[in-house]
MMTF fields as JSON, N, C-alpha, C and O atoms, coordinates in Angstrom:
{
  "mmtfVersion": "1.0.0",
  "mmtfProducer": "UNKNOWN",
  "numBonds": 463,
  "numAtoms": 464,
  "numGroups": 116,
  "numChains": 1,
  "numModels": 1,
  "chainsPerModel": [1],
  "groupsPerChain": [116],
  "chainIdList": ["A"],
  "bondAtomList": [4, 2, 8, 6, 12, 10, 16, 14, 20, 18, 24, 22, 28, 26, 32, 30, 36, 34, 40, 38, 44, 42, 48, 46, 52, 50, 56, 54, 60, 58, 64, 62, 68, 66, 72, 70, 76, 74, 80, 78, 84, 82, 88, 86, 92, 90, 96, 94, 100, 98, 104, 102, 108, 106, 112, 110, 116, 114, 120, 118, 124, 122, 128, 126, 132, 130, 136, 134, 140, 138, 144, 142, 148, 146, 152, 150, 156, 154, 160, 158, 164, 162, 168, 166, 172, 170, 176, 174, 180, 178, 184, 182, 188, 186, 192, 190, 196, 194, 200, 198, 204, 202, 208, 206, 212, 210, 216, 214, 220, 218, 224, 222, 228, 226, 232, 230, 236, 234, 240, 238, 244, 242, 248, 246, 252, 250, 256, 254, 260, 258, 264, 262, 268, 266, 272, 270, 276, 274, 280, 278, 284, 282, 288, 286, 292, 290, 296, 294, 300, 298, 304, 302, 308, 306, 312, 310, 316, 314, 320, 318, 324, 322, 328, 326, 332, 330, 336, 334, 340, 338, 344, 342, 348, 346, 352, 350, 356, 354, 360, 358, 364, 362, 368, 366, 372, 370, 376, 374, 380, 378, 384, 382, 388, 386, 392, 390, 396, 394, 400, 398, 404, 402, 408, 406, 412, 410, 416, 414, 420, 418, 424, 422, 428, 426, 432, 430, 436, 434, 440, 438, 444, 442, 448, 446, 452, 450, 456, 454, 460, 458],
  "bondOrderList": [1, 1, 1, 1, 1, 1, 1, 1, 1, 1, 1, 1, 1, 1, 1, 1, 1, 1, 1, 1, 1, 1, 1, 1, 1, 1, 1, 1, 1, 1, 1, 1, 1, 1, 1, 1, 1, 1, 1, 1, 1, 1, 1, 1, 1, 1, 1, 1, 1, 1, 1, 1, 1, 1, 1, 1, 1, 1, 1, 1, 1, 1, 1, 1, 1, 1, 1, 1, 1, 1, 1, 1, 1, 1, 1, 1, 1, 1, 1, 1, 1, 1, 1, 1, 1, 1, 1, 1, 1, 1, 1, 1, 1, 1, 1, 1, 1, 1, 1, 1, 1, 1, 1, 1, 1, 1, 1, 1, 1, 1, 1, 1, 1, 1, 1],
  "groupList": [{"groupName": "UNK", "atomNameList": ["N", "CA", "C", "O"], "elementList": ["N", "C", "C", "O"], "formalChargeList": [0, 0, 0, 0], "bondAtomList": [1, 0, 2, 1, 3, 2], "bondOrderList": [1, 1, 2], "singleLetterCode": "X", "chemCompType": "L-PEPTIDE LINKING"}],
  "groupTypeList": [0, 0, 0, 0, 0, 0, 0, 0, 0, 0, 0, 0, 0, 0, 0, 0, 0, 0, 0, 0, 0, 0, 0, 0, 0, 0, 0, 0, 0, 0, 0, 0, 0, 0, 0, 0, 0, 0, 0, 0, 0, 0, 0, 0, 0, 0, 0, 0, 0, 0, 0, 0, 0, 0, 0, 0, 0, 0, 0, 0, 0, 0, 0, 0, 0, 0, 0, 0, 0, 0, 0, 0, 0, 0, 0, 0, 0, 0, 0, 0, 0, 0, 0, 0, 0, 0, 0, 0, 0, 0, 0, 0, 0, 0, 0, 0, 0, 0, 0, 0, 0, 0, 0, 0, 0, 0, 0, 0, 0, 0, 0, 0, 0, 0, 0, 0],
  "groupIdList": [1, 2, 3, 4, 5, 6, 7, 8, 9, 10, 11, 12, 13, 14, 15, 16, 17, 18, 19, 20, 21, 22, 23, 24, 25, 26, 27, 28, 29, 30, 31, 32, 33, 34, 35, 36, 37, 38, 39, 40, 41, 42, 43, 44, 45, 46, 47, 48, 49, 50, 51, 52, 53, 54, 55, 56, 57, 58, 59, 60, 61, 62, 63, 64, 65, 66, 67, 68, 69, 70, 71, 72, 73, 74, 75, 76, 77, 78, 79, 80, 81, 82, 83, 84, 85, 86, 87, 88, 89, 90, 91, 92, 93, 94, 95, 96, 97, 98, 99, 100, 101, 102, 103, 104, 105, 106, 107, 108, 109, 110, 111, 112, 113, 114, 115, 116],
  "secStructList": [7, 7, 7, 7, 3, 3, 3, 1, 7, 7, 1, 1, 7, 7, 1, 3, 3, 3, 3, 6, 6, 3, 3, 3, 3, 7, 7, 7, 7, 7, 7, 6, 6, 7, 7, 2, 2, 2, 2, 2, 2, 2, 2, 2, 2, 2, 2, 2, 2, 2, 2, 2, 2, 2, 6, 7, 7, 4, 4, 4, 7, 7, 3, 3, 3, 3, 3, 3, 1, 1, 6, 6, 6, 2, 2, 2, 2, 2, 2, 2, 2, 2, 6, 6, 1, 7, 6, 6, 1, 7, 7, 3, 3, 3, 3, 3, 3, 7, 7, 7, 1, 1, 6, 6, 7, 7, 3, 3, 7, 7, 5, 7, 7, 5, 7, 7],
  "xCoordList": [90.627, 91.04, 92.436, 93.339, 92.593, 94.049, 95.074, 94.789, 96.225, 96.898, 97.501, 98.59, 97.652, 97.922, 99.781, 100.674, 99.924, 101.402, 101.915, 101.382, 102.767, 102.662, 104.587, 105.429, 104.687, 105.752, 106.191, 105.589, 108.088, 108.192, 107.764, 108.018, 107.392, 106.444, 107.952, 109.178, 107.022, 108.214, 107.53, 106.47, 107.846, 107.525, 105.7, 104.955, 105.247, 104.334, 103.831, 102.64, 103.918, 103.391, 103.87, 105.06, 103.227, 104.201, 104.047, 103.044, 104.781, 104.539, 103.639, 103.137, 103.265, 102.603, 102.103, 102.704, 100.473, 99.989, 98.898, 97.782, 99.271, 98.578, 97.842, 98.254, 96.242, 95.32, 94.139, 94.125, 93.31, 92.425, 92.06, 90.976, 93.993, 94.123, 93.936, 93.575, 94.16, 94.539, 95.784, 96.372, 96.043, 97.59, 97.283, 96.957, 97.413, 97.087, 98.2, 98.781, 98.768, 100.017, 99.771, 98.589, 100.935, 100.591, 100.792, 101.051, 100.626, 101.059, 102.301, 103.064, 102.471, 104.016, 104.621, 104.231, 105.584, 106.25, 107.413, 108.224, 107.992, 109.271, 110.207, 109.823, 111.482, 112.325, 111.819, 111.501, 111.822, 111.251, 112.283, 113.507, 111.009, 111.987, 112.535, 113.607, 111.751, 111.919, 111.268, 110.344, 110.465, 110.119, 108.814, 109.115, 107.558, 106.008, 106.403, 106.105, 107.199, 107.498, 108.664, 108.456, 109.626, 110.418, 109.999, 110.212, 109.221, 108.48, 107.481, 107.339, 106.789, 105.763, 106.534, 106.419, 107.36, 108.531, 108.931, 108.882, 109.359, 109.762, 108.963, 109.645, 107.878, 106.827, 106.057, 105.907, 105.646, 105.551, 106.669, 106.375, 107.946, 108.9, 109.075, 109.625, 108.573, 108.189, 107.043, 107.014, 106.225, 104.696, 104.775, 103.992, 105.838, 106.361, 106.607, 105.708, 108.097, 108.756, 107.725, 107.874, 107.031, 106.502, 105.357, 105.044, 104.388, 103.686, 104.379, 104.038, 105.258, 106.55, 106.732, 106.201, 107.582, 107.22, 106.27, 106.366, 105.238, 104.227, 102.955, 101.897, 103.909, 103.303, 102.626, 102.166, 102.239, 101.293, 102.203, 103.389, 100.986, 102.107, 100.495, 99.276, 101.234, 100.599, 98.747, 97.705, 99.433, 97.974, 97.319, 96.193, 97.252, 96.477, 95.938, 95.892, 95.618, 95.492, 94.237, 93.718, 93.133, 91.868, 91.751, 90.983, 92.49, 91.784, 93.351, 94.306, 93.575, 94.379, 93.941, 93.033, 94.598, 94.156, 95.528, 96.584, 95.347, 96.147, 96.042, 95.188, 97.149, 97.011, 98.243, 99.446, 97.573, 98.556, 98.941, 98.043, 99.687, 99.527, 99.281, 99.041, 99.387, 98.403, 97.72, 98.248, 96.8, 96.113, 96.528, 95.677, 97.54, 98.162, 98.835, 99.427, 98.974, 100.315, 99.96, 100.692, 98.34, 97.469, 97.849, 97.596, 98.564, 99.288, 100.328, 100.705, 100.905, 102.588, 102.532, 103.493, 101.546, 101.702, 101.245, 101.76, 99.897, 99.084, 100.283, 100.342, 101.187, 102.092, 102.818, 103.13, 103.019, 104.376, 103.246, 103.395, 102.118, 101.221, 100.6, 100.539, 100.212, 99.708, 100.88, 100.651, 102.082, 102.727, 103.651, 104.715, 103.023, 103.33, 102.429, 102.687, 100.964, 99.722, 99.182, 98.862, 99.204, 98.763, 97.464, 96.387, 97.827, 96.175, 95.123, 94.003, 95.358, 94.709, 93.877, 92.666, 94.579, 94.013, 94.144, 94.994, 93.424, 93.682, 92.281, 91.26, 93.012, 91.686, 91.398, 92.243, 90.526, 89.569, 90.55, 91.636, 89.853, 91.072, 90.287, 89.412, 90.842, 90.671, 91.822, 92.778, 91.782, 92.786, 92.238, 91.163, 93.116, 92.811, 94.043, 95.155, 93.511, 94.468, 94.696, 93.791, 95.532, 95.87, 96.999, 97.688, 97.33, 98.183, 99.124, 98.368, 100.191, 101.085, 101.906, 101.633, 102.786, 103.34, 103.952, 103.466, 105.407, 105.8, 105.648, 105.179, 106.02, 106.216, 106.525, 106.088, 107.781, 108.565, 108.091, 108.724, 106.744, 106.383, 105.344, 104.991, 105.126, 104.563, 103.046, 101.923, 103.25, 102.652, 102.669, 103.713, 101.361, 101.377, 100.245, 99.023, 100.823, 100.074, 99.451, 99.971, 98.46, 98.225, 97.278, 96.578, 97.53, 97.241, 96.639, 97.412, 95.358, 94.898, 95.662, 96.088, 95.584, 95.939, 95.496, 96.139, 94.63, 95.034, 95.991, 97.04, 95.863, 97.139, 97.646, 97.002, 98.667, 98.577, 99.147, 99.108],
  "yCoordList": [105.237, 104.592, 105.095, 105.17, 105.477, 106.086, 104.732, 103.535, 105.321, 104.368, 103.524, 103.671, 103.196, 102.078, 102.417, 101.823, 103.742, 103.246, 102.8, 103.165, 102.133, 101.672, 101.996, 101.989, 102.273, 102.577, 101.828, 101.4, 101.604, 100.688, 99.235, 98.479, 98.952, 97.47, 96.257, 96.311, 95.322, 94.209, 92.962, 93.192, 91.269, 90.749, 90.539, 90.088, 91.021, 90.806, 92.148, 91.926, 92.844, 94.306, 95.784, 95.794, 96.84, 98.13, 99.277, 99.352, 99.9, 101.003, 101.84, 102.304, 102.192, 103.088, 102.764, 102.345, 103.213, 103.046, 103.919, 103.883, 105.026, 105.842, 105.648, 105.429, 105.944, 105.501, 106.822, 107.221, 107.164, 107.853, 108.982, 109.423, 109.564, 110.949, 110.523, 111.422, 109.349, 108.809, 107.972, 107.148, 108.459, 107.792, 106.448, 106.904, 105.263, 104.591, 104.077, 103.127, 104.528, 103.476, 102.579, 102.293, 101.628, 100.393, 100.928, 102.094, 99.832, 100.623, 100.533, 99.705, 101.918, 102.252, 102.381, 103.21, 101.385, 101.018, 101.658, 101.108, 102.345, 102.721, 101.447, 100.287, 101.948, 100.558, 100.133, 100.833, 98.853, 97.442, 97.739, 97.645, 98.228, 98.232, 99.666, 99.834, 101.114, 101.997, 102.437, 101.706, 103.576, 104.153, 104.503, 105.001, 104.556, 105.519, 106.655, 106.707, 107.576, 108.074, 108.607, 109.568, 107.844, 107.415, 106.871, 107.217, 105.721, 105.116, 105.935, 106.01, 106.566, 107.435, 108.495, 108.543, 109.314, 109.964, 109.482, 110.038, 108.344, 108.195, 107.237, 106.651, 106.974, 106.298, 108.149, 108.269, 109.319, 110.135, 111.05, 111.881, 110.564, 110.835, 110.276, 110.74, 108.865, 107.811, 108.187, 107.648, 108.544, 108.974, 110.355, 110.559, 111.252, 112.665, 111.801, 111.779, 110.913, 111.342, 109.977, 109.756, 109.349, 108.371, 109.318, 109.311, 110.5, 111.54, 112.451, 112.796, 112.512, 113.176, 112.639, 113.024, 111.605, 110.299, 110.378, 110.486, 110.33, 110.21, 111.556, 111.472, 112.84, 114.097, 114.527, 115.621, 114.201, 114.568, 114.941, 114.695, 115.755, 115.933, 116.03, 116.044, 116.068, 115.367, 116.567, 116.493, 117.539, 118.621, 118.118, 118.428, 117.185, 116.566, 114.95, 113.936, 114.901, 113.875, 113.856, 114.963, 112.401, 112.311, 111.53, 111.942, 110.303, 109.378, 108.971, 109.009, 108.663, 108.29, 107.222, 107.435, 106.148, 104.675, 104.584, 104.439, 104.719, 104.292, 103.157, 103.092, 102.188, 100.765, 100.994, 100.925, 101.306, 101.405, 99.559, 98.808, 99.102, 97.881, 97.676, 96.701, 98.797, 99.381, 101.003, 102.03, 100.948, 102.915, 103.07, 103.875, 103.014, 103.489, 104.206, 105.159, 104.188, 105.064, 106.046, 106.716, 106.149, 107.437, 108.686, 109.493, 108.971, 110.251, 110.619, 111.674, 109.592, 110.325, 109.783, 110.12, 109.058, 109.011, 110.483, 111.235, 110.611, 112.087, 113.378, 114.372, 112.761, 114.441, 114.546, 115.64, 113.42, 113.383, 113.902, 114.586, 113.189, 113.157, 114.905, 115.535, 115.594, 116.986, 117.785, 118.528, 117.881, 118.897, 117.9, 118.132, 117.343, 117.161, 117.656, 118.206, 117.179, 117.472, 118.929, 119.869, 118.77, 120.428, 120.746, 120.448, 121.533, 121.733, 122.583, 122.776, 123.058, 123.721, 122.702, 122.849, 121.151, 120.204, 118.851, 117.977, 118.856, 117.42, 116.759, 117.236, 115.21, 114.305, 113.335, 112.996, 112.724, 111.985, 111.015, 110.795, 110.179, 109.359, 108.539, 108.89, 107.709, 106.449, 105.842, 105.539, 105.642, 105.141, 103.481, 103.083, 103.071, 101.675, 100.708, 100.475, 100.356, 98.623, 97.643, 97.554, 96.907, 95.99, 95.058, 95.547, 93.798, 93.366, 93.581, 93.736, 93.617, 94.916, 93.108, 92.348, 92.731, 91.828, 91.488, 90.524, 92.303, 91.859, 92.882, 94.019, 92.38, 93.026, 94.365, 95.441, 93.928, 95.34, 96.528, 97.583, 96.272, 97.296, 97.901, 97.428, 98.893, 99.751, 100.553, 100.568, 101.008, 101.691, 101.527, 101.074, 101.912, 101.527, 102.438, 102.29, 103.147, 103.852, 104.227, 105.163, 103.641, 103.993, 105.127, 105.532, 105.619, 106.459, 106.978, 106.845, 107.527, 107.52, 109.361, 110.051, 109.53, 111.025, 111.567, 111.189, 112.35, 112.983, 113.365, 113.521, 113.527, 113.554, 115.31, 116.257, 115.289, 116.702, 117.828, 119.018],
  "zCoordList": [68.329, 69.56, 69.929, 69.096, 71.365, 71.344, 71.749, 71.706, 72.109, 71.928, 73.678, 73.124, 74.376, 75.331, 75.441, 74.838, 76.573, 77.184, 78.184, 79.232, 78.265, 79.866, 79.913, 79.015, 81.522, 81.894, 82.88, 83.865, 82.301, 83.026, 82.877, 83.815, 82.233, 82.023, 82.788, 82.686, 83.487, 83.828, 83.512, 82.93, 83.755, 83.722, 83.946, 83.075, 85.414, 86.047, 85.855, 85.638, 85.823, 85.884, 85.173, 84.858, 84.924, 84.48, 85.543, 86.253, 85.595, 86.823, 86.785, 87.809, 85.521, 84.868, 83.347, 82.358, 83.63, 82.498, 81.958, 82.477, 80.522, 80.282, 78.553, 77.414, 79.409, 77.73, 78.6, 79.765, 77.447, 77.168, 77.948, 78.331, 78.175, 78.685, 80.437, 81.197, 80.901, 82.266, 82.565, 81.864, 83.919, 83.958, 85.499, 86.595, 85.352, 85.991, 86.826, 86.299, 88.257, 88.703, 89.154, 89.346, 89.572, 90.786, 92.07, 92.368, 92.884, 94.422, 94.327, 93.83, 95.106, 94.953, 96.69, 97.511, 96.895, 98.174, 98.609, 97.864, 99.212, 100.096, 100.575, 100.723, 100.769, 100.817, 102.182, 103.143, 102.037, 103.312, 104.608, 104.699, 105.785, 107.253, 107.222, 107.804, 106.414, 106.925, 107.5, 107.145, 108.725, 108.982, 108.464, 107.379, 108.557, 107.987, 106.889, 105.696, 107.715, 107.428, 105.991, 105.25, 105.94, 105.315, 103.453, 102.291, 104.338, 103.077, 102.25, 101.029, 103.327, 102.716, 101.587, 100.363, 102.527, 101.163, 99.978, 98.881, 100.279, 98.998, 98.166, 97.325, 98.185, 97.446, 97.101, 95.885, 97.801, 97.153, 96.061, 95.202, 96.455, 94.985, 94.116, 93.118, 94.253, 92.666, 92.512, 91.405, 92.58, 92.449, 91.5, 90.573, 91.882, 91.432, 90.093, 89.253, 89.819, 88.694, 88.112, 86.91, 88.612, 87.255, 86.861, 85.67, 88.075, 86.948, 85.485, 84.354, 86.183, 85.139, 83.996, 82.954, 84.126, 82.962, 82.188, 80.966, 82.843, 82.069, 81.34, 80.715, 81.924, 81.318, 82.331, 82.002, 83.633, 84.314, 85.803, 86.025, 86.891, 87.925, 89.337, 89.166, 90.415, 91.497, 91.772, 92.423, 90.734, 90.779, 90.206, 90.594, 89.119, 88.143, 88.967, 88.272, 90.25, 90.773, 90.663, 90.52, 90.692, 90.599, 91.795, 92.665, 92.006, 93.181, 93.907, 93.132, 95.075, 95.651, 96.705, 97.508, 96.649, 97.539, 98.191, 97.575, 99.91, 100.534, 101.596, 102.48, 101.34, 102.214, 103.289, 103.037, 104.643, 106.042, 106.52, 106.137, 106.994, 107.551, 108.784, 109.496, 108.905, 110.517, 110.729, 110.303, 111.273, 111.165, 111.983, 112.362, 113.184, 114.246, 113.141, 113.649, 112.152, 111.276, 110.477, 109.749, 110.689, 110.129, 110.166, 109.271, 111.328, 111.197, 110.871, 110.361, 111.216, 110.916, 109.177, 108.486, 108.598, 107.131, 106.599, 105.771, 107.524, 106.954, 106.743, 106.019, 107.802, 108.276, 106.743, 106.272, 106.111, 105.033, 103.696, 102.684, 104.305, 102.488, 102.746, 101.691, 103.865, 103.6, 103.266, 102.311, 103.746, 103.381, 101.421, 100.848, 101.247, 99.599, 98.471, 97.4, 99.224, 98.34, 98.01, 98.737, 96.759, 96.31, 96.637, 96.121, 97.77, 98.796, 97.777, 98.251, 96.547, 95.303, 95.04, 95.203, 94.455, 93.904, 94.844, 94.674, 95.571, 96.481, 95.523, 95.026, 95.626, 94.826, 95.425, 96.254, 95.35, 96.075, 96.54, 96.004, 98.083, 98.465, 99.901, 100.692, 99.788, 100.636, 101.165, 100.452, 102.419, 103.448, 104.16, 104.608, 104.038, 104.806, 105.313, 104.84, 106.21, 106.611, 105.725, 104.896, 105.6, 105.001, 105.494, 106.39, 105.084, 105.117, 103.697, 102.738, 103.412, 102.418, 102.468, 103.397, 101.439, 100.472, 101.608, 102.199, 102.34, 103.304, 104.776, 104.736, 105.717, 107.556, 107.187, 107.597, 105.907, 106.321, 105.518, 105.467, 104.782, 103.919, 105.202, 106.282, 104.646, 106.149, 105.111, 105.615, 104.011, 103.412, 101.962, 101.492, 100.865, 100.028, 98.941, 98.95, 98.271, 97.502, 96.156, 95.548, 95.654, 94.138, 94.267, 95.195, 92.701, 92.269, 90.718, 89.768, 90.481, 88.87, 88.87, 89.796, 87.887, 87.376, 86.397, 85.418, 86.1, 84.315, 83.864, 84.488, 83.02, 81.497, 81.61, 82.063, 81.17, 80.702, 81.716, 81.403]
}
């Protein structure tokens, strides 16, 4: 049986969690009341260094779940997430509406990865 790491771990949750050669995040948010755009950046640069963290990197992606709090924001999120994604290895992925914790979160992204 391998062994159970998790990154980051807090009270309620860990940011990251890697077992049986998979790296599992939470949704990962941009600071509250920026921009689509903005947020989208920098929830794809915590996405970068917690693959990092955890041995893995955004080519090693398997599934990607994205929560808009509106699809009016389908594009200008798409514009930030195509020129990041390694067009070699893009992995499976789903986009949707949601209502997101608070107003000011705009976008919201998890992500599985392999290892390695």
């Amino acid at each position: 049986m391998s062994d159970i790491t998790r990154y980051e771990p807090g009270k309620r949750m860990s940011q990251a969690v890697a077992h049986g050669g998979l790296i599992w995040l939470a949704g990962q948010v941009g600071a509250p009341g920026e921009s689509v755009t903005r947020q989208t950046e920098a929830i794809l640069a915590n996405i970068d260094r917690l693959l990092a963290e955890a041995g893995s990197s955004k080519s090693r992606l398997l599934q990607a779940t994205i929560w808009l709090a509106s699809m009016d924001d389908f594009q200008e999120m798409n514009a930030v997430w195509d020129a990041w994604i390694d067009p070699k290895n893009p992995p499976t992925r789903a986009c949707g509406e949601s209502r997101l914790a608070t107003p000011d979160y705009r976008v919201e992204i998890i992500v599985v990865a392999a290892a390695g």
